[in-house]
N, C-alpha and C positions, 0 to 999 in steps of 0.2 A: 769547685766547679768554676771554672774559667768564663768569664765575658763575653761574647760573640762581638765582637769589633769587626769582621770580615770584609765588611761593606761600606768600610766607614773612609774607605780611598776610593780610588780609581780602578776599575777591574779591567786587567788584562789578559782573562780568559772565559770560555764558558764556566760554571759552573761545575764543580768536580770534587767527593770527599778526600778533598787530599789530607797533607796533614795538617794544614792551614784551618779547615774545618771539623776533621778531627777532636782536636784538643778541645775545640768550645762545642762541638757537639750539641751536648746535654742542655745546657744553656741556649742553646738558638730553637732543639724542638720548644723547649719548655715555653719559649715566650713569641714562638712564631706559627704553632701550630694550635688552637685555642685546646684549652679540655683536653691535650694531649694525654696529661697523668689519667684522666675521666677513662677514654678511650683504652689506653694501654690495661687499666684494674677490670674493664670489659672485656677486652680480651683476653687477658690472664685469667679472668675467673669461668668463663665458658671451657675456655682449654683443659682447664683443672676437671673440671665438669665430665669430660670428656674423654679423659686419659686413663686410660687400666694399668694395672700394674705390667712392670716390663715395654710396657708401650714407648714408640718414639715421637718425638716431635721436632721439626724442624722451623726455626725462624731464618728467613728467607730475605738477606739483605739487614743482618740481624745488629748492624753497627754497634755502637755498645755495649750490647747484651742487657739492657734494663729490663726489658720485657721478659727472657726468660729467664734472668733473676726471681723474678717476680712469680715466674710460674712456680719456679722450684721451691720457694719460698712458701709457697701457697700448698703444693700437694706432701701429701703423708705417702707416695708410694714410692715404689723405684724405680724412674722410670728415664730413659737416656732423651736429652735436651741439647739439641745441636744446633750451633749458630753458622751460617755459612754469607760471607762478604766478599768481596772483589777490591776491599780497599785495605793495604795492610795496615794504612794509618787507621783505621776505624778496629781492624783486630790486636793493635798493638794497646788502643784504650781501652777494649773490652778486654783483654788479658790482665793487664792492671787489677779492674773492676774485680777480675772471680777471684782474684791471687786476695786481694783483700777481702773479699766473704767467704775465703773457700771451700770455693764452688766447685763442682763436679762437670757443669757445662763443659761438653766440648765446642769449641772454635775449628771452622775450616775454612781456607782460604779458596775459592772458587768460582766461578759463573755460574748463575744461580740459571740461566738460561740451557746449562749443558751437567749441573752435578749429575752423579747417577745416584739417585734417589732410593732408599731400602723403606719398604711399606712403613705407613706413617699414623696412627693414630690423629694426629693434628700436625697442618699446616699452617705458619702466621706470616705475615708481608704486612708490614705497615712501611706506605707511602712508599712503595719501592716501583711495585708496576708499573705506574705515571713515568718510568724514567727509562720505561722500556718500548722500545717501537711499536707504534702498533700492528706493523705487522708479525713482528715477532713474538708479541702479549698474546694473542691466538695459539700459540702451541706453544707456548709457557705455560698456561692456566689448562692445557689437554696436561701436559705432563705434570703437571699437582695432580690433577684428577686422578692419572695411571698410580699416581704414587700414593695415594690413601688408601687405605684400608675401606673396606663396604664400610656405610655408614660415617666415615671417616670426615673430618670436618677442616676447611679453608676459612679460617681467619682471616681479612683482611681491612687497611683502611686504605681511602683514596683522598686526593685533592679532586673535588666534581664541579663540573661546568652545568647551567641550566639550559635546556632549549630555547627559553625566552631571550633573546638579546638585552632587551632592557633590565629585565631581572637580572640576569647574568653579572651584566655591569654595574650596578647596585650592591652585589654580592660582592663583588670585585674589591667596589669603594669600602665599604662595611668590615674586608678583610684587613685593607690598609690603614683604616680606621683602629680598627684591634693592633694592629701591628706598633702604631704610634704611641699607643697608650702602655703599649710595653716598651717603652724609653728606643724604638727607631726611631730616628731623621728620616724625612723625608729624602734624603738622599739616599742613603741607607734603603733604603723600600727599594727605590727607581733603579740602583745598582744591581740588586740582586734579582729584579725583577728583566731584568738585560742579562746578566747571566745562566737565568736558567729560559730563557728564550728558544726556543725550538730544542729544549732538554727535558722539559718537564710539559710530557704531552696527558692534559685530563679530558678523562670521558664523560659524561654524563650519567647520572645512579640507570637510566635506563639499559644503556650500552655496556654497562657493569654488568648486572644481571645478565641481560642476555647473552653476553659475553661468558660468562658461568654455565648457561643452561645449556647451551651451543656447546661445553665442552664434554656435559653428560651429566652436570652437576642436578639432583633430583631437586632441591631446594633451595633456594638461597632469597637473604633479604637484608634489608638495612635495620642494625640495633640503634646508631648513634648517628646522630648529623649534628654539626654547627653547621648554617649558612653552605660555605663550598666544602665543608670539611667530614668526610663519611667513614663509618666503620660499616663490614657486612660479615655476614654468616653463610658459607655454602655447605649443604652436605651431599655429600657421594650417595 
């Protein structure tokens, strides 16, 4: 696993998986997103939970393929696991990955915004939404919904913002706090935090939810939180 150095120059664009990001991937969730592996064995094991034999599932913005590594690794049945990304530098290191466990996942290159969707036992998004408009999040999250199966289940995790402004900012410092202790610079932070500037839009665990319920979703709620950092559960 390669070093995330990304940010350790001068950034000359927004924020974008090219293949620049790519390659270190693995290495930048693991030490930029806290509890990430915590998060990911949460999701994998509820999915598993959840999945019948023959059943599909899709990971949605599925970059590496770790997570549904992780499912297939986890269930006894047979059931088809499909990754779908917009970045081919992200599906050229997820191909890598399954070529060396081989795996059975399929990969598809797409707009997770426009795939046409075949019923789904479970759906996963980890950190993808935030990078999707909000106005266009609204009938992204209707079309998960049309695509599960009744009962069917939305995995997801978010980057979340508090209503408090002062809390908020606290959560802020606390995350760049975390951030340093995993060997960033300060520069490094303030870089990346400049490129993903009007890219990476977070909502609020309220705005999530109701967000969910508004698209038909019958239940939904939060399993895991660090600070700004949330996993949730919706079902159909």
């Amino acid at each position: 696993m390669k070093t995330d150095t990304v940010f350790d120059k001068p950034i000359k664009k927004q924020f974008e998986f090219d293949e620049e990001v790519a390659v270190v991937f693995d290495d930048m969730l693991s030490r930029s997103v806290p509890f990430y592996d915590e998060a990911m064995k949460l999701t994998s094991h509820f999915a598993s939970l959840n999945i019948g034999e023959n059943e599909r599932v899709y990971d949605l913005g599925c970059s590496t393929a770790s997570l549904l590594l992780e499912i297939e690794r986890k269930s006894d049945k047979k059931i088809q696991l499909i990754g779908i990304d917009n970045s081919k530098a992200m599906l050229e290191q997820a191909s890598k990955k399954l070529h060396a466990f081989n795996s059975k996942i399929e990969l598809e290159f797409g707009d997770i915004l426009s795939f046409d969707y075949q019923e789904s036992a479970v759906i996963c998004s980890n950190y993808t939404m935030q990078f999707i408009r909000p106005l266009e999040r609204v009938n992204f999250v209707k079309k998960i919904y049309d695509a599960l199966k009744p009962g069917g289940l939305f995995i997801f995790s978010e980057k979340v913002i508090s209503k408090d402004s002062a809390l908020n900012k606290q959560m802020i410092d606390t995350y760049y706090e975390y951030k340093k202790a995993q060997g960033y610079s300060e520069y490094e932070i303030v870089q990346k935090r400049e490129a993903l500037e009007n890219v990476l839009i977070p909502y609020t665990e309220e705005e999530n939810i109701k967000m969910l319920e508004d698209a038909g979703f019958s239940h939904c709620e939060s399993i895991f939180k660090w600070v700004n950092f949330e996993t949730f559960i919706a079902r159909k």
